[in-house]
N, C-alpha and C positions, 0 to 999 in steps of 0.2 A: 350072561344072555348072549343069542348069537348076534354076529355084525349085523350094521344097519346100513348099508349103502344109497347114498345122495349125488345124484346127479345135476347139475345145475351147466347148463348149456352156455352161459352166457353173460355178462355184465347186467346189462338189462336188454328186455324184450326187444327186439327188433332194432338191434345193435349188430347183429351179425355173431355167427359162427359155423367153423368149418365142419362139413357136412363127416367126412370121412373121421373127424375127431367125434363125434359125435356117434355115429356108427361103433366107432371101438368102446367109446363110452356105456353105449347102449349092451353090445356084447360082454361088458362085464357084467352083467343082467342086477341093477342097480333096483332098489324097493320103491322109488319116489323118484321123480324129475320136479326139481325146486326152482325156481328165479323170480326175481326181483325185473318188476318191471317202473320203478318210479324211482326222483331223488327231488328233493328242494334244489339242489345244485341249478336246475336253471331259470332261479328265480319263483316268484309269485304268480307271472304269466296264466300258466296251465291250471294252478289250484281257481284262482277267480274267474279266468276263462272260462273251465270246462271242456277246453281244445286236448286232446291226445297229444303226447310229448311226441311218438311216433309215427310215421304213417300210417295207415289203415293196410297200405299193403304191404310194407315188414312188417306189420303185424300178425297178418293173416298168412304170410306167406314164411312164418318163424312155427305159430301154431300149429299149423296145420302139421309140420314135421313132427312137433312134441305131442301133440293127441294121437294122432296115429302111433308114435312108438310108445306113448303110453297106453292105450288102449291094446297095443300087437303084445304088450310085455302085462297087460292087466296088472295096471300099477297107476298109482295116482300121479294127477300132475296138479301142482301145486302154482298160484302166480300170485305175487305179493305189489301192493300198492299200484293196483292196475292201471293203464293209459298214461302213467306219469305222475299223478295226483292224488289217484286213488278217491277220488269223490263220487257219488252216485254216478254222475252220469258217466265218468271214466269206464264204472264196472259195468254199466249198461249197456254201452259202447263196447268192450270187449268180448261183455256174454253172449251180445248178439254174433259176432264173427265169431264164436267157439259155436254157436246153432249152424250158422249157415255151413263152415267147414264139417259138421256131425252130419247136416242134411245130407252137402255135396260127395261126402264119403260113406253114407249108407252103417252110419254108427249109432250106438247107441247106449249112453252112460249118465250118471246120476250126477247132476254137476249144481254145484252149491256157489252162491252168491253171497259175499259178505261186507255190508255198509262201514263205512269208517265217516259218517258226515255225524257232525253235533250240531243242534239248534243252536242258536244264538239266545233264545232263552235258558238253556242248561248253563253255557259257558258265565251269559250272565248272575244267574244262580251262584256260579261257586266264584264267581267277583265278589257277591255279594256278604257269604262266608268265610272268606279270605282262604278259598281254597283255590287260590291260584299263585303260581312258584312264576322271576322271569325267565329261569333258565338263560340261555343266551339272548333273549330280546336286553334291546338298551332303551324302553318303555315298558312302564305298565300296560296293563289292559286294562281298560275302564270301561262301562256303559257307556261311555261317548263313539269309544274307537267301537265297540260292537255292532253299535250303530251303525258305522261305515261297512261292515264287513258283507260280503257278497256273497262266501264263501269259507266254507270252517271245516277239517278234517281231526280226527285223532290216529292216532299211530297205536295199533293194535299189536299186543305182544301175542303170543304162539299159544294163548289159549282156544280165543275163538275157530281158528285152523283146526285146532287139535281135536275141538269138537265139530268141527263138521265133518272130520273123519271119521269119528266114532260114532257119526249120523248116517256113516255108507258113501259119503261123496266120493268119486272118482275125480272130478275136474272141479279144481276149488280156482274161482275168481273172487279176491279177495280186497278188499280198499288199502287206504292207506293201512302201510303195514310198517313196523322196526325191518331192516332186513335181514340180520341176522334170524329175527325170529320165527319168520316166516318160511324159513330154507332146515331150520331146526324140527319146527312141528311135528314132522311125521317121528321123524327117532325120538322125540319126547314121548307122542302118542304110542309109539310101538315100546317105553320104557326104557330107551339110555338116557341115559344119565342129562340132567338139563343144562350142567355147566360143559360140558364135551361136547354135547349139539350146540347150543349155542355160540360158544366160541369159535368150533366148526365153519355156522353158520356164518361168523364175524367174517373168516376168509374166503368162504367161497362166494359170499353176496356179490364180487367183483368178478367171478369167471376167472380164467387162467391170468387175471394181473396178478396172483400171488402164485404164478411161474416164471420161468426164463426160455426164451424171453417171452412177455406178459404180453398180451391180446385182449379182448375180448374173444372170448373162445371155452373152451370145453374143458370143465374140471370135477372131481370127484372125489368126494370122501364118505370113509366109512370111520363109523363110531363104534369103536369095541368099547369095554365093559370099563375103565378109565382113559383111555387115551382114546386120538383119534389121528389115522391115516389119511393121507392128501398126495392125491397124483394126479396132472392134467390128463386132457382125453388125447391128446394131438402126441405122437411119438416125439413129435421137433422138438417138443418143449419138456422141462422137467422142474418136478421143484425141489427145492433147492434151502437149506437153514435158513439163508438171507433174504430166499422172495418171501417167505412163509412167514418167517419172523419180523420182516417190513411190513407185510400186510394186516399182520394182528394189533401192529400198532397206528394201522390208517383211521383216519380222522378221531381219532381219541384225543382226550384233553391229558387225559390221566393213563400211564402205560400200564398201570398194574390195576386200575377198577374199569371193569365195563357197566355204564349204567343202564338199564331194561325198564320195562316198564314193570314195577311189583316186586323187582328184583336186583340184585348186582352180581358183579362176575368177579370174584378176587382172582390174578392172574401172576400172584406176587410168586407161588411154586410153579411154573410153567416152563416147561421143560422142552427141547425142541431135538430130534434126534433123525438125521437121513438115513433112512431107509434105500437099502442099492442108490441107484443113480439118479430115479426118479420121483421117489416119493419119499414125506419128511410126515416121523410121528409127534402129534403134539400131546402131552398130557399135564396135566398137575392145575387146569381152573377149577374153582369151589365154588359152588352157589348158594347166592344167599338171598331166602325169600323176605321182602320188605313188609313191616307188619300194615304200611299203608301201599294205599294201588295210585300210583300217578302215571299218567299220559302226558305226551306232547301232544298239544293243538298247535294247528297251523290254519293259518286265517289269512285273507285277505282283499284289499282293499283297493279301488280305483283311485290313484294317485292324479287322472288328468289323460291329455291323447299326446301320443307324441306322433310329430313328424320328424323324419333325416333326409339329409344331403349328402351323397360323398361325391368328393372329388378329389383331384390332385394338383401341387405348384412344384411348377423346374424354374419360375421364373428366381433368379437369383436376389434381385432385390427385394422381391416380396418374400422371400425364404429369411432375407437378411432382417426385415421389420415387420417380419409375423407377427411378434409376440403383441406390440403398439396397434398393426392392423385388426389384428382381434376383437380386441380390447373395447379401441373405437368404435367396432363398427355393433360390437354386443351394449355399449351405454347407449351409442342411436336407437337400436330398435330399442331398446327398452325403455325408451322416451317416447319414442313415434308410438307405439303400442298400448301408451296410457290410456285410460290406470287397469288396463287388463294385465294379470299375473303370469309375466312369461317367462318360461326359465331356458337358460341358452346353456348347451353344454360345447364346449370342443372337443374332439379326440384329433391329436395331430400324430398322426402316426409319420415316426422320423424325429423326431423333437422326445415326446413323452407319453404318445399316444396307449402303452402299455401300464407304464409303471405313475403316471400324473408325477405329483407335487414328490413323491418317493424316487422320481427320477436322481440317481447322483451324476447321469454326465448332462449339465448344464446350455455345454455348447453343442449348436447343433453343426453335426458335417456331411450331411444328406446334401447330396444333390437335387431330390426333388422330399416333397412332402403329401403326405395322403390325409385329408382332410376327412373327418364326419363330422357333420352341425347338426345336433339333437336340439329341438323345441319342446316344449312339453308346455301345454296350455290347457285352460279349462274345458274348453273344446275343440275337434278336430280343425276345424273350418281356421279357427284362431292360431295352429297349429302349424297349419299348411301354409297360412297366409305370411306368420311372422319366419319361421324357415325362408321361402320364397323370398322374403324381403331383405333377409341377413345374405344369401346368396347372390341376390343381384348385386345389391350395393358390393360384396368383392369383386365380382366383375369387372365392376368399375371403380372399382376407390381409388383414389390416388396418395406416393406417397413420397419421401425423400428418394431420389435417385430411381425413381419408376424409368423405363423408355417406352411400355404398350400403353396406350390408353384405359385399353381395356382387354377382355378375353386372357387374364392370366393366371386362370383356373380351368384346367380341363374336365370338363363332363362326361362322364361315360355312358348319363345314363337318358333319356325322354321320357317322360317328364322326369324333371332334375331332383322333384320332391318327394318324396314315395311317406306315403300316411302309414301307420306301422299300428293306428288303432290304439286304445285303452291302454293306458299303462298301471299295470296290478304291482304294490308293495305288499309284502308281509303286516299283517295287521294284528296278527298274533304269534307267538313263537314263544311257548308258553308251560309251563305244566299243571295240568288240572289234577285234581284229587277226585277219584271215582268210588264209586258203588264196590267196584271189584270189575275182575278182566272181561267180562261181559255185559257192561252194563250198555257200553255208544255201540255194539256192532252186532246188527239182528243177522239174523244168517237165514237166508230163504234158500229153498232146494226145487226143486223143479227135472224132470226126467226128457233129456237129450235123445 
């Protein structure tokens, strides 16, 4: 079969990348423009919110490049786990700035919307059936936690993509998606092979980090008929055995199984060979269809509001009995604050504020220290109040070998307490067993 060339501009959406890489990208007159615009990586936040991971204007101002060169090259573009979370209103939120860019540019193309939300009655359904796996959660999922859940996605493998292309879409905004599979779709649907796209897919979800040196930025692969070719778009950069072959093994548990949804990647014959200076061919993954369909759900939950503090101490003897002034002044509010549930965090950056209790240098030799005091209470008000409270009393604490009274904690900020709103945890993190790859993601069309 002839190649299939995959363009993928980027890390995620509105991350950045170089225009002129991009440009040469496009001049190797590529079949598809792919990327990944979500990760769980920053937390629960965005899935329960509903907030875009990105701004509105990288977003539109990343778009608007990739629709125009896909629409000038009449070639699809593809976006997987859209706004960050890929939940309805994610896709909502994106499809509308793909209308207004279509408006503001006098275009006009077939663009497909594809859901990745599950009810909370379905999820509970297959509680009910014991068709639910923990995957990496360290908790069940029970009708109690569903309960709490605000918000619930599944991660769509590269079937429902593959039919919306085969439905005519030109501009697919897609939900929660796997990343790899999402960047795969089209060379599936055009017929290579689904272990060579897919695992393709595994390296290019990241944009040129599987180059040297790695950016987010502009990378390309084509799929021939068992192997598959990888070259960034940027001249600067090249890849390289070792980017290529570190990236295939990024965040995997296992190096030789990749697990999909419906499916697995055996990667145990895989083979890696540089091609000239800049480009590395991969070949030898086998695919293996699973005779059951499971998904990951991702769910989640308001945990409480939190408020912070930061600040900083050069005073030396509070440097010298931080640890005792902490301590103290977190069992006060937590006494003054009864019997409301207040949880105090520190991060003391200079001391452990990185690595906590996994810290192994013990003593500190900072000259000053950078404080942030995390509250998290049932309510913001609650929130605001107990922060407030834990912050003044440092101000003024006193302790062994003090010489200020007070003020030895510098503020940088007015007001000292910044409310940071709802705090979202994961409430599911899970594998559900499905109907088949279509059953959570309706796919609606509509003409741009």
């Amino acid at each position: 079969m002839p190649s299939i060339t995959v363009l993928t501009p980027t890390g995620t959406l509105g991350y950045g990348f170089g225009i002129e890489a991009f440009k040469r990208g496009m001049a190797l007159r590529p079949d598809v423009i792919a990327v990944d615009a979500g990760s769980t990586d920053p937390g629960a936040y965005y899935l329960g919110s509903g907030k875009p991971l990105v701004s509105r204007y990288s977003t539109k101002y990343e778009l608007t490049t990739l629709i125009l060169a896909a629409c000038s090259s009449q070639i699809p573009l593809i976006v997987g786990s859209a706004g960050g979370a890929g939940t309805k209103s994610h896709v909502d939120w994106t499809a509308q700035i793909v209308r207004e860019i279509a408006t503001e540019n006098n275009l006009k193309f077939n663009l497909a919307t594809i859901y990745a939300d599950v009810s909370v009655e379905r999820a509970r359904k297959a509680v009910k059936q014991r068709e639910i796996q923990r995957f990496e959660a360290s908790f069940a999922l029970t009708s109690e936690v569903l309960d709490e859940t605000v918000s619930l996605v599944a991660q769509m493998g590269h079937e429902p993509i593959v039919e919306a292309l085969r439905q005519g879409a030109q501009v697919i905004i897609a939900g929660r998606a796997v990343d790899d599979c999402a960047i795969a779709a089209f060379p599936i649907w055009r017929g290579a092979d689904p272990a060579q796209s897919i695992h393709m897919g595994k390296v290019l979800e990241c944009g040129a980090f599987s180059a040297e040196p790695f950016a987010m930025d502009v990378m390309i692969g084509v799929v021939n008929g068992s192997d598959f070719i990888l070259e960034p778009g940027s001249l600067d950069r090249r890849a390289s055995l070792e980017s290529v072959a570190a990236h295939s093994l990024y965040e995997r548990e296992n190096p030789y199984i990749q697990v999909g949804p419906g499916h697995n990647l055996d990667l145990h014959q895989c083979a890696y060979e540089q091609v000239g200076q800049r480009s590395v061919r991969v070949s030898g993954a086998i695919y293996e269809e699973n005779p059951e369909y499971w998904v990951k759900i991702e769910g989640a939950r308001i945990a409480g509001y939190r408020t912070i503090f930061i600040g900083g101490i050069r005073c030396p003897t509070m440097i010298g009995n931080i640890n005792e002034i902490l301590e103290q002044v977190r069992q006060n509010t937590i006494s003054y604050f009864k019997p409301n549930d207040i949880q105090i965090e520190y991060h003391v950056y200079g001391r452990d504020g990185v690595m906590r209790g996994l810290e192994p240098q013990k003593t500190i030799t900072s000259h000053e220290l950078g404080l942030v005091i995390e509250v998290l209470a049932s309510n913001q008000e609650m929130a605001h109040g107990a922060c407030h409270h834990i912050s003044g009393t440092l101000l003024h604490e006193q302790w062994d070998g003090q010489f200020n009274t007070s003020g030895n904690i510098a503020v940088p900020f007015s007001p000292s307490e910044i409310d940071s709103g709802p705090v979202y945890v994961f409430s599911a993190y899970h594998l559900m067993k499905t109907e088949g790859a279509m059953e959570l993601f309706p796919i609606n069309f509509e003409e741009v």
